[in-house]
N, C-alpha and C positions, 0 to 999 in steps of 0.2 A: 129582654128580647134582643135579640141580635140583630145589624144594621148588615141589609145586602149593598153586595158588592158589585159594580157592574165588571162583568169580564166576558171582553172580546177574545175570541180565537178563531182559526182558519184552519179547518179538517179537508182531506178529500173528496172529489163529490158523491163517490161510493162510502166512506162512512158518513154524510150525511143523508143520504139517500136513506141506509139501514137506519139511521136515529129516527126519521121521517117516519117510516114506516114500523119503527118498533112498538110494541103494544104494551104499555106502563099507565097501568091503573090509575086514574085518577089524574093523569093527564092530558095533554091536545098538544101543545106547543112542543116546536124542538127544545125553545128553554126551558120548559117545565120539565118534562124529559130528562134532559140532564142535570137538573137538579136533584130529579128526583135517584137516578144512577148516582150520582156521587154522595149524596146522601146514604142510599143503600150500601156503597162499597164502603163508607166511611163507618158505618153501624158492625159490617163484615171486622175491620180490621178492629174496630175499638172491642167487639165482642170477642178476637180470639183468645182473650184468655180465661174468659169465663164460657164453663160448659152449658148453662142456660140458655146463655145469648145466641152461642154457636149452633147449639142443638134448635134454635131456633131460628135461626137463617136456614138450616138447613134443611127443614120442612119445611120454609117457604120457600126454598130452592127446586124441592119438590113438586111443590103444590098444583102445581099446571098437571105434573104426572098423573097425580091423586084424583082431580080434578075430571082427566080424561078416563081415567079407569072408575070413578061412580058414573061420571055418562055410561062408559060400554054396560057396567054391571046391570047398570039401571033397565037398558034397551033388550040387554038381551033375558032378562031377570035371572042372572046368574052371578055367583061371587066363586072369588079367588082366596083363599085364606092364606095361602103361597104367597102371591101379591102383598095381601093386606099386614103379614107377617115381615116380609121386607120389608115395607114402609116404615113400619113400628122400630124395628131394633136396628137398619141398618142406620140412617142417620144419629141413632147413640151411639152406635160405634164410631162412627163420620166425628161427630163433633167430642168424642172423647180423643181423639188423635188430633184435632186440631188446637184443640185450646191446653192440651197437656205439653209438659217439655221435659225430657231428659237431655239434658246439656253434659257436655262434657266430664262438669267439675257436681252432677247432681249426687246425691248421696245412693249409696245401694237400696237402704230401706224404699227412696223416692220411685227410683226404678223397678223394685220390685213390687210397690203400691199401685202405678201405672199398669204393668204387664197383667195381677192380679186383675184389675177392674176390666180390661181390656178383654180377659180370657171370660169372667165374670157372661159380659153381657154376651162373646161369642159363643160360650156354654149356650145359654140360654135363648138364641137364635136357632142354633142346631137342635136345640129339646125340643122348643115350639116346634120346626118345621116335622122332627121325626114324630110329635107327637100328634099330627093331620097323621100319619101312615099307620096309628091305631086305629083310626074309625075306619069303619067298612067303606062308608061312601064319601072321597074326602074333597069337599066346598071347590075347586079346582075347576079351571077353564080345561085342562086335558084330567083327565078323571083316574088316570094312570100315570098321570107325572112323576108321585111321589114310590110307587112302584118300581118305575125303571130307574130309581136311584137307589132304593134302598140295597138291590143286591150290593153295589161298591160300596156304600157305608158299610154294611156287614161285615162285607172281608177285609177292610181296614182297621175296625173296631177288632174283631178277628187277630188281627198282625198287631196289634198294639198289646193289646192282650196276652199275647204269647211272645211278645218282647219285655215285658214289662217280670214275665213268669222266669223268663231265664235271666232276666239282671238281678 
């Protein structure tokens, strides 16, 4: 068990004021508070090299998001799979650039592994999202959302395709 440390410091009265009023779970005190931040940012940096940790910081970086959006779902009895689909894949990609590194002196194979996994999960964001624009009726706060995109996807996929014909 580790032995606390007392430590004084002297902030602004506007950042004390924001710590005062900050909302950290499982808190009350300004010194809890701040223990509990510097603990959180200290788990942030010890995590960024491992993807688990990252990826999990960063759904509970979210989490208030996630949180507000089951209340609305909940009240208005309505879901998003758009939404829910973000949630899902965008913090894997988040915590895949964070905790990865191509350095200078990194090997080709390393960087090509990296760019692979990166494209990997971006594939697989853009298939989920195109594949709500096969159901007739798709889960969606606007019910047309995925409509008024798909014509630009089209004529991109389109131009790639016929770039890809003439190289």
């Amino acid at each position: 068990m580790s032995i606390s440390i007392p430590l004084s410091v002297r902030v602004p009265q506007e950042d004390f004021e924001w710590l005062t009023g900050l909302d950290v779970p499982g808190t009350s005190t300004p010194s809890d508070k701040l223990r509990a931040i510097i603990q959180r940012y200290r788990r942030q940096l010890d995590g960024s090299d491992s993807y688990e940790l990252t990826l999990g910081w960063l759904r509970e970086l979210v989490q208030p998001f996630a949180r507000g959006v089951a209340g609305f779902e909940h009240r208005r009895e309505q879901r998003s799979e758009i939404v829910a689909t973000m949630l899902e894949w965008v913090p894997q990609l988040m915590a895949l650039l964070a905790s990865e590194q191509i350095d200078a002196d990194a090997s080709p194979e390393r960087a090509r592994k990296i760019e692979d996994q990166l494209l990997q999960r971006s594939t697989a964001l853009i298939s989920a999202l195109l594949r709500l624009g096969v159901a007739p009726d798709v889960p969606a706060y606007d019910s047309v959302a995925i409509d008024r995109q798909l014509p630009k996807l089209a004529a991109l996929v389109d131009a790639v395709r016929v770039a890809r014909q003439a190289a």
